[in-house]
C-alpha positions as a printed NumPy array, in Angstrom:
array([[151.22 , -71.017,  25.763],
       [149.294, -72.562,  27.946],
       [146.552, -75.056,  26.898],
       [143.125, -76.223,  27.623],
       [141.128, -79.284,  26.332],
       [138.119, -79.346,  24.854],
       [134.744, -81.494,  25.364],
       [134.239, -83.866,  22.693],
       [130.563, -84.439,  23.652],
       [129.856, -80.543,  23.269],
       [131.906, -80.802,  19.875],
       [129.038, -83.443,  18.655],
       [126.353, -81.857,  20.392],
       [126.705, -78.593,  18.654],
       [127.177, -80.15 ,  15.261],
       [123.715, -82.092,  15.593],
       [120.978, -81.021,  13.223],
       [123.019, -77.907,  11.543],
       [122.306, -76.493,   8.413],
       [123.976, -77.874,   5.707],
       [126.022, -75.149,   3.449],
       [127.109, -76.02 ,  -0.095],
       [130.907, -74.76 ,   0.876],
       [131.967, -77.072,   3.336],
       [134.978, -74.922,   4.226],
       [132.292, -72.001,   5.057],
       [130.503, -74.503,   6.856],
       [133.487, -75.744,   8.855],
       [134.38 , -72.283,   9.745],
       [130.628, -71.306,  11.068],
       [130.48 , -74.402,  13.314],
       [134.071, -73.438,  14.625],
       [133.436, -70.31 ,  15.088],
       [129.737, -71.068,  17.081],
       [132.189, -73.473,  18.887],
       [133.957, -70.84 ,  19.96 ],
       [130.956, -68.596,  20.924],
       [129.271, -71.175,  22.241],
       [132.701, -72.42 ,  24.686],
       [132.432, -76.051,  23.097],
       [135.662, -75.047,  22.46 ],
       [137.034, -72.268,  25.2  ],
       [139.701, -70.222,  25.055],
       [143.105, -71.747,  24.36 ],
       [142.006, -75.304,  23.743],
       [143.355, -77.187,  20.694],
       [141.144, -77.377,  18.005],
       [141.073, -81.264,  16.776],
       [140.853, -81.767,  12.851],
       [139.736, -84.558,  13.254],
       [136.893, -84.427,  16.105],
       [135.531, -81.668,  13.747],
       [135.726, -83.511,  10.424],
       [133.787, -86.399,  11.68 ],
       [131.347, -84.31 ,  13.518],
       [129.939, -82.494,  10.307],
       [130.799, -85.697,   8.191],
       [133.12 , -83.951,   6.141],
       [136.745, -84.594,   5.312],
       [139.598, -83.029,   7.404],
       [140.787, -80.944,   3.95 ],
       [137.873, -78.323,   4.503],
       [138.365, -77.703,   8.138],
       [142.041, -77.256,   7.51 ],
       [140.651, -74.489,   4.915],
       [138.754, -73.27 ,   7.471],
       [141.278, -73.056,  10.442],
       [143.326, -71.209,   8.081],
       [140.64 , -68.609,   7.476],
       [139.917, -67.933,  11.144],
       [143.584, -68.038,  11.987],
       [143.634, -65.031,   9.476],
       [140.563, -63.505,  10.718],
       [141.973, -63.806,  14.761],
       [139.688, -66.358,  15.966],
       [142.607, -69.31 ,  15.981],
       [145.94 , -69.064,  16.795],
       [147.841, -70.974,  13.994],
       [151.634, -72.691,  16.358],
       [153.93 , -74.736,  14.16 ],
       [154.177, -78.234,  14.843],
       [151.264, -78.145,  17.531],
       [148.044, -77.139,  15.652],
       [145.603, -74.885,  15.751],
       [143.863, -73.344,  19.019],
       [141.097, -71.207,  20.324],
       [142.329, -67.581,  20.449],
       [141.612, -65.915,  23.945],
       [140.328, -61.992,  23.136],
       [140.08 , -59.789,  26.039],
       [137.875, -56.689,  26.48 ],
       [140.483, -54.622,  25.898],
       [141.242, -56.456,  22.682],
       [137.577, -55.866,  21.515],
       [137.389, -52.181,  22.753],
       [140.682, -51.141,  20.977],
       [139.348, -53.357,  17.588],
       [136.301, -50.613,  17.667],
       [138.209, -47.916,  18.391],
       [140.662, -48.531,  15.496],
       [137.459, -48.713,  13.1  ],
       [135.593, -46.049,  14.64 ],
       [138.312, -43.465,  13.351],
       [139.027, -44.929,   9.843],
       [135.192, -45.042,   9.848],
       [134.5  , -41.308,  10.929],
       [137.242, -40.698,   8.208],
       [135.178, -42.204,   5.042],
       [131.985, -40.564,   6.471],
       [133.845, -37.405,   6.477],
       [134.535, -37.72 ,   2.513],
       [130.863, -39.62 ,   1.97 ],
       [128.856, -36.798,   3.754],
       [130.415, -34.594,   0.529],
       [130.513, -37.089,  -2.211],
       [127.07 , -39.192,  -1.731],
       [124.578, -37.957,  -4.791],
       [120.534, -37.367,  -3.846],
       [119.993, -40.777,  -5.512],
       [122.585, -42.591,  -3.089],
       [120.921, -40.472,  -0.066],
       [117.136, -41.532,  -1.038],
       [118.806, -45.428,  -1.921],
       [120.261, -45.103,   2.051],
       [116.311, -43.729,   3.132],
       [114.935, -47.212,   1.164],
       [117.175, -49.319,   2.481],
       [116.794, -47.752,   6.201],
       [113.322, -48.143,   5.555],
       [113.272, -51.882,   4.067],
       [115.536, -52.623,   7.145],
       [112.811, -51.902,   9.492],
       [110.266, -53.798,   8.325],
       [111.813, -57.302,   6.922],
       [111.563, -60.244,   9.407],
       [114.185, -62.426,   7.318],
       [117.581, -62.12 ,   9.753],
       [119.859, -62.715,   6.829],
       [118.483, -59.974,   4.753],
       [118.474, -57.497,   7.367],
       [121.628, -58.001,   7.461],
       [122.515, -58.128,   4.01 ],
       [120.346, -54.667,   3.735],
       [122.307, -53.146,   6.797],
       [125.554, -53.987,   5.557],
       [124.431, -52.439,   2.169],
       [123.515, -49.563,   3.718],
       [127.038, -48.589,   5.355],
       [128.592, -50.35 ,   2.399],
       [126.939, -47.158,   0.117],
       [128.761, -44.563,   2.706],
       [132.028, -46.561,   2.559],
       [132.046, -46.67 ,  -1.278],
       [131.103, -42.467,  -1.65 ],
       [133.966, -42.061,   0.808],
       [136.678, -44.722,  -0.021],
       [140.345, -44.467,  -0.793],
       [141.782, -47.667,  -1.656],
       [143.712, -47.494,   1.515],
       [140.833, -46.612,   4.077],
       [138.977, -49.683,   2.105],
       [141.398, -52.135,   2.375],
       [141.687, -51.754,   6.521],
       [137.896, -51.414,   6.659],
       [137.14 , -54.986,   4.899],
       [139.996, -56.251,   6.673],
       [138.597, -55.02 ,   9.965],
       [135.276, -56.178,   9.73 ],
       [136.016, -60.098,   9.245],
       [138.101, -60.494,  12.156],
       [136.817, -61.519,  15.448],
       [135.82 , -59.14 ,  16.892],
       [133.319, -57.924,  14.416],
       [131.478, -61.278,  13.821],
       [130.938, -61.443,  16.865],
       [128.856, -58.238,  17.093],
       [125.919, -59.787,  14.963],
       [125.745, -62.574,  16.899],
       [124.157, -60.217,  19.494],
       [120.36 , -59.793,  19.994],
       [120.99 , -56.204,  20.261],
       [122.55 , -55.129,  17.402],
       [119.327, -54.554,  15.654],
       [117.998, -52.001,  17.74 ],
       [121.39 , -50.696,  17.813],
       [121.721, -50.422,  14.095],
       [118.364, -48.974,  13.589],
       [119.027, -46.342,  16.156],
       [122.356, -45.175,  14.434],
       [121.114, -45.317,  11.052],
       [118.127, -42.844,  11.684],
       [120.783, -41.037,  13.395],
       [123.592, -40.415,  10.196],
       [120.674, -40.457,   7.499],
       [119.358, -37.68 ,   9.155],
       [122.787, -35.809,   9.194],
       [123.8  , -37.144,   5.837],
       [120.589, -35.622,   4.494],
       [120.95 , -32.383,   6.667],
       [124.248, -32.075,   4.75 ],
       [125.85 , -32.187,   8.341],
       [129.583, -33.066,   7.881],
       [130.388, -33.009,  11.628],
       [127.484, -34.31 ,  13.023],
       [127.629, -37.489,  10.252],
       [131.714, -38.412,  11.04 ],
       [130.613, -37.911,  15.154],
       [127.522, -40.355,  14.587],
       [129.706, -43.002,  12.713],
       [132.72 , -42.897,  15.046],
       [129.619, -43.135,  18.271],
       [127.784, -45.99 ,  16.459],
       [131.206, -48.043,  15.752],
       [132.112, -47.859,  19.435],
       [128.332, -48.928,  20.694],
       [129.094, -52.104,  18.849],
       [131.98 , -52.6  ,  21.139],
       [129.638, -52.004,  24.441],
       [126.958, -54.739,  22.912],
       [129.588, -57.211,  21.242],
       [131.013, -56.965,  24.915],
       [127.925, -57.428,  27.006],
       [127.072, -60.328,  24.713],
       [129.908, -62.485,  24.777],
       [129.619, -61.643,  29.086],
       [126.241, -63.117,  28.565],
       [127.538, -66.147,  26.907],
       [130.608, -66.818,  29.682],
       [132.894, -65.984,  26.715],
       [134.126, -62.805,  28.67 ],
       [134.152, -62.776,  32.51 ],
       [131.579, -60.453,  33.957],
       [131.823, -56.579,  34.589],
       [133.72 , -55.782,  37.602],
       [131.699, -54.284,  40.632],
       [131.106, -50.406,  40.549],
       [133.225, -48.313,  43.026],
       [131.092, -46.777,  45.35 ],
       [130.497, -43.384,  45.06 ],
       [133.292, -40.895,  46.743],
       [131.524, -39.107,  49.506],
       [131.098, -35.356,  49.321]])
């Protein structure tokens, strides 16, 4: 594998002023992972233990926690006897992530759309409507999450729930809320499968979650291009002529 190195001074930089969390392996792994966002540490550069530990004043024992977490989770690659370094994820790698979770998630709205109860369907309408009008980023999240958690749950097998949390802790899917755009992309989506969920509209509610699942691809994509983490789009072909 072929290595790069990373900039100590951006290591430092980015670790100046942060909010302190009372885990310090969740803390290690955010400021790792904004690394990685952020290129302080690019693609295929060895993560130092050590650079890190010192940076956030912590001992190395939590960022090891941490490394192996985001190993798991595909933002490290873990190589015996070498260490730990930056996974490199290409678009293709973030479009087929999606697609693999838009089907298993068209799947449990299939089952949900039949199972949810009028008091889960008016809980989804308060939460859609909370959503929209709470300025606090961490709850709208929390609330959002809630809201396709309630879907998830009327529509689970243990099987379909076990890929589904699996799938969205990797990478790929942190990534997505890291995006400016995800908000009006979530709002737009939920209005979308509330209204067939309470229009009893099987096929319309499995289509909706399988399109919304894939338009986090095209934002998670066109946010890490604005960021340098992906290289930009390639130049349109010109149109054939008639």
């Amino acid at each position: 594998m072929t290595t790069r190195d990373a900039d100590p001074s951006a290591i430092r930089l980015l670790a100046s002023g942060r909010r302190r969390y009372g885990n310090l392996k969740d803390e290690a792994a955010s400021f790792i992972r904004e690394a990685i966002v952020s290129r302080a540490l690019p693609p295929r550069s060895k993560i130092d233990q050590d650079e890190v530990a010192d940076a956030l004043g912590i001992s190395r024992a939590p960022v090891r926690e941490a490394l192996i977490e985001l190993a798991q989770k595909g933002f490290v690659d873990a190589v015996p006897r070498r260490g730990a370094f930056v996974a490199e994820v290409t678009v293709e790698d973030i479009e087929d992530h999606y697609e693999v979770v838009a089907l298993v998630s068209g799947m449990t709205t299939r089952r949900a759309v039949r199972k949810l109860t009028p008091l889960e369907t008016e809980e989804l309408a308060r939460l859609h409507r909370e959503i929209a009008t709470t300025e606090d980023e961490a709850r709208r999240r929390s609330l959002d999450r809630r809201f396709f958690q309630i879907i998830a749950t009327a529509g689970k097998s243990p099987r379909l729930d076990a890929i589904l949390e699996f799938l969205g802790g990797v990478l790929q899917g942190s990534f997505y809320y890291d995006a400016p755009a995800w908000v009006d992309n979530e709002a737009k989506y939920r209005e979308r499968l509330l209204d067939a969920i309470q229009a009893d509209d099987v096929v319309t509610a499995a289509r909706t979650s399988e399109e919304h699942v894939r338009s986090c691809a095209a934002v998670t994509i066109e946010h890490l291009r604005s960021r340098g983490y992906l290289p930009p789009a390639p130049p349109a072909l010109p149109a054939a002529s008639p």
